[in-house]
C-alpha positions in Angstrom: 115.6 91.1 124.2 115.8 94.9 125.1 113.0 97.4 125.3 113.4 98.8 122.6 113.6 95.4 120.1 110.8 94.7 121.9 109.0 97.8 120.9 110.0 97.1 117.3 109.2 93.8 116.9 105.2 95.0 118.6 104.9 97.8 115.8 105.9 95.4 112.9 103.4 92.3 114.2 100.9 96.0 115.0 101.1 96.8 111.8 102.3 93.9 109.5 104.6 95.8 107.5 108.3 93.9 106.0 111.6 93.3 107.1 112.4 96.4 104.8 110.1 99.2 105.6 111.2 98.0 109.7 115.3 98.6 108.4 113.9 102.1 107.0 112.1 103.0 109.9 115.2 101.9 112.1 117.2 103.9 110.1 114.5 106.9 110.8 114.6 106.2 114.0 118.7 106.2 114.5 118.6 109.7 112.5 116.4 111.7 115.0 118.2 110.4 118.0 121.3 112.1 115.8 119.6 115.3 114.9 117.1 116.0 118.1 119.7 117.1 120.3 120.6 119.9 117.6 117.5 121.3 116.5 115.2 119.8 119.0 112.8 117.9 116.8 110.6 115.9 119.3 110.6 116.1 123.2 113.9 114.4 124.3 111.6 112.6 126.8 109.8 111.0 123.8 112.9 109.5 122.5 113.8 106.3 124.5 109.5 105.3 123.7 109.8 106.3 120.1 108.7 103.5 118.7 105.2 103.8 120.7 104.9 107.6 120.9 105.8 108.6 117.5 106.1 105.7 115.2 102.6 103.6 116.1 101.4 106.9 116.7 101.5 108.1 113.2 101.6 104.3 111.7 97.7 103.7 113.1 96.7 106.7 110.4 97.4 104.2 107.3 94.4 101.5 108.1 91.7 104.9 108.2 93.3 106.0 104.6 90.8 104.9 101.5 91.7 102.5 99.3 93.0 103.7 95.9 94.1 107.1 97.1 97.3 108.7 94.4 97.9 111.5 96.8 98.8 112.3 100.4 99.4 115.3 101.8 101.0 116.0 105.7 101.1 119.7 106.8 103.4 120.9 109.7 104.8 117.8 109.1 108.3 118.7 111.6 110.1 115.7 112.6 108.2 113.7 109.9 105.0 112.0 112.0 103.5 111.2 110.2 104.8 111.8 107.1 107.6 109.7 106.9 106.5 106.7 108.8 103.4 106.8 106.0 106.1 107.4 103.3 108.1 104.2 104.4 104.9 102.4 104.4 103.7 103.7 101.6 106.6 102.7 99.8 106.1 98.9 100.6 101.8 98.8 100.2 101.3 101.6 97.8 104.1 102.7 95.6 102.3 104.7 93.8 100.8 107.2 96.3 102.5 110.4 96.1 103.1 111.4 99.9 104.4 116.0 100.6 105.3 116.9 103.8 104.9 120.4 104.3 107.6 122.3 106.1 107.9 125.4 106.8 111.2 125.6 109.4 114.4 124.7 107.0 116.2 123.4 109.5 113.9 121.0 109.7 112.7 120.2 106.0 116.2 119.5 105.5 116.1 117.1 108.1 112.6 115.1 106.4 114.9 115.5 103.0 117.7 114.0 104.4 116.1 111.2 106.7 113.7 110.7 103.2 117.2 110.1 101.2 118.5 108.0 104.3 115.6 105.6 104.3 115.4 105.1 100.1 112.2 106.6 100.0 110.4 108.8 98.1 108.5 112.0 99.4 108.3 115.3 98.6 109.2 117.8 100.9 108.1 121.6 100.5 109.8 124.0 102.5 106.9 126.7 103.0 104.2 127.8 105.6 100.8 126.2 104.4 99.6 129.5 103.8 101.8 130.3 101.2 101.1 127.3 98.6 98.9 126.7 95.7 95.9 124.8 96.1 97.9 121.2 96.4 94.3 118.7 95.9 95.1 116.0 98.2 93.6 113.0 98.5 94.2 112.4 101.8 95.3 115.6 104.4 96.8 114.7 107.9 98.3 116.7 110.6 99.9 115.7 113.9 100.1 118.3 116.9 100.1 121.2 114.5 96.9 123.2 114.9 93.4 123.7 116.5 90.9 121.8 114.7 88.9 125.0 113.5 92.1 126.2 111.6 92.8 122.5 110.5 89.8 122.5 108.3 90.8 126.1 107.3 94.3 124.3 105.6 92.1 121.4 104.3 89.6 124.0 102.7 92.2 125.0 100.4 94.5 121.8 100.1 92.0 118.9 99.8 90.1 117.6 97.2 86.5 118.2 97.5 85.8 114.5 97.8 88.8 113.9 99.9 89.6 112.7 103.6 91.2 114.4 106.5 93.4 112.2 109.2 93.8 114.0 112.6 95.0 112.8 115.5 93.5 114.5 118.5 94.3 114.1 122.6 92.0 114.6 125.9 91.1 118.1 124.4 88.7 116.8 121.1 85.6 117.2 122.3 85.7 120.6 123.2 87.8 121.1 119.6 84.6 119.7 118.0 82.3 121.9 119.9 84.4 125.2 118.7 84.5 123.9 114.9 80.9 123.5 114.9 80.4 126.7 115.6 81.6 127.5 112.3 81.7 124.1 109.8 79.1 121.4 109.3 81.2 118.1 109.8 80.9 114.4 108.7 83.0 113.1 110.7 83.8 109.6 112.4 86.0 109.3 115.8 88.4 106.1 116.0 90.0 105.2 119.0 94.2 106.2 119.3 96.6 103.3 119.4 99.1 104.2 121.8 96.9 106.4 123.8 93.8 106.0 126.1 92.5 109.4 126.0 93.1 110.0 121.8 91.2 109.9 119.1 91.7 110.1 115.5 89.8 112.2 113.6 88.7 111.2 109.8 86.8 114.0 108.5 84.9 113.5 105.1 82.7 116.5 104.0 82.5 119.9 105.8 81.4 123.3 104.8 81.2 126.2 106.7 78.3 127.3 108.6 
């Protein structure tokens, strides 16, 4: 067996997810090695470990997601982690959760669209900087490599519902994030250990309000 059957048959024992969300992801997967050399969506030294560095990566987010949640909303979402990979899960455990990834380079939204249409699932995919949109009310916000964690909660201040959750994965660099947010936000926040990654964290942020 090859490394990277391997790999694949770790993440779907990792995560217990069907025969059919693995196909989609497979399919995910064969569609950035096809598009990254064009408009450089992840590092290409990422790409042989994909299934550890990107997939798990952004597949560990679902467990730390409430129950019951209708709507999920990933911001800077660029190659689609992990707003696909939650779409394609999504789309086997909770068909009725409305997952956006928000885009705001159109080379790459049309990428999400078109690995989205590729894999058979559904996800919106809004084509905008974050700054730009309406109030969106998420249940659940999540972003992956995209900001400081100060301007994070800046995003989720507008786009999350009041009573709503925040997902953030964070590296070595979190604890001095956390000691610039509070500066300026009161936090409830809870820290669960990364996956894929001995010095991570993710980040699951309930209420906050600004000092």
């Amino acid at each position: 067996m090859s490394a990277v059957a391997t790999s694949q048959a770790s993440f779907a024992g990792m995560f217990d997810v069907s025969r059919e969300t693995m196909d989609r992801l497979q399919a995910y997967a064969a569609l950035l090695v096809k598009w990254n050399p064009k408009i450089n969506l992840v590092a290409k030294s990422t790409i042989p470990d994909v299934w550890h560095r990107h997939m798990a990566d952004s597949a560990q987010l679902w467990s730390l997601a409430p129950q019951g949640v209708k709507t999920w909303m990933d911001i800077g979402s660029g190659a689609g982690f992990p707003g696909l990979v939650i779409g394609a899960i999504a789309a086997e455990k909770a068909p009725d959760l409305a997952v956006t990834l928000v885009e705001s380079d159109r080379r790459k939204a049309i990428f999400l669209q078109s690995a989205a249409r590729e894999m058979g699932i559904t996800v919106k995919v809004v084509a905008k900087r974050i700054e730009h949109l309406e109030p969106q009310n998420a249940d659940i916000l999540s972003a992956r490599a995209l900001s400081s964690l100060p301007q994070l909660l800046e995003f989720a201040t507008k786009h999350r519902k009041p009573d709503g959750v925040c997902l953030f994965p964070k590296g070595a660099r979190v604890d001095s994030e956390l000691t610039e947010a509070s500066s300026c936000w009161h936090m409830a926040y809870e820290t669960f250990p990364s996956m894929t990654d001995p010095d991570a964290v993710i980040l699951r942020i309930g209420e906050f309000k600004r000092v």
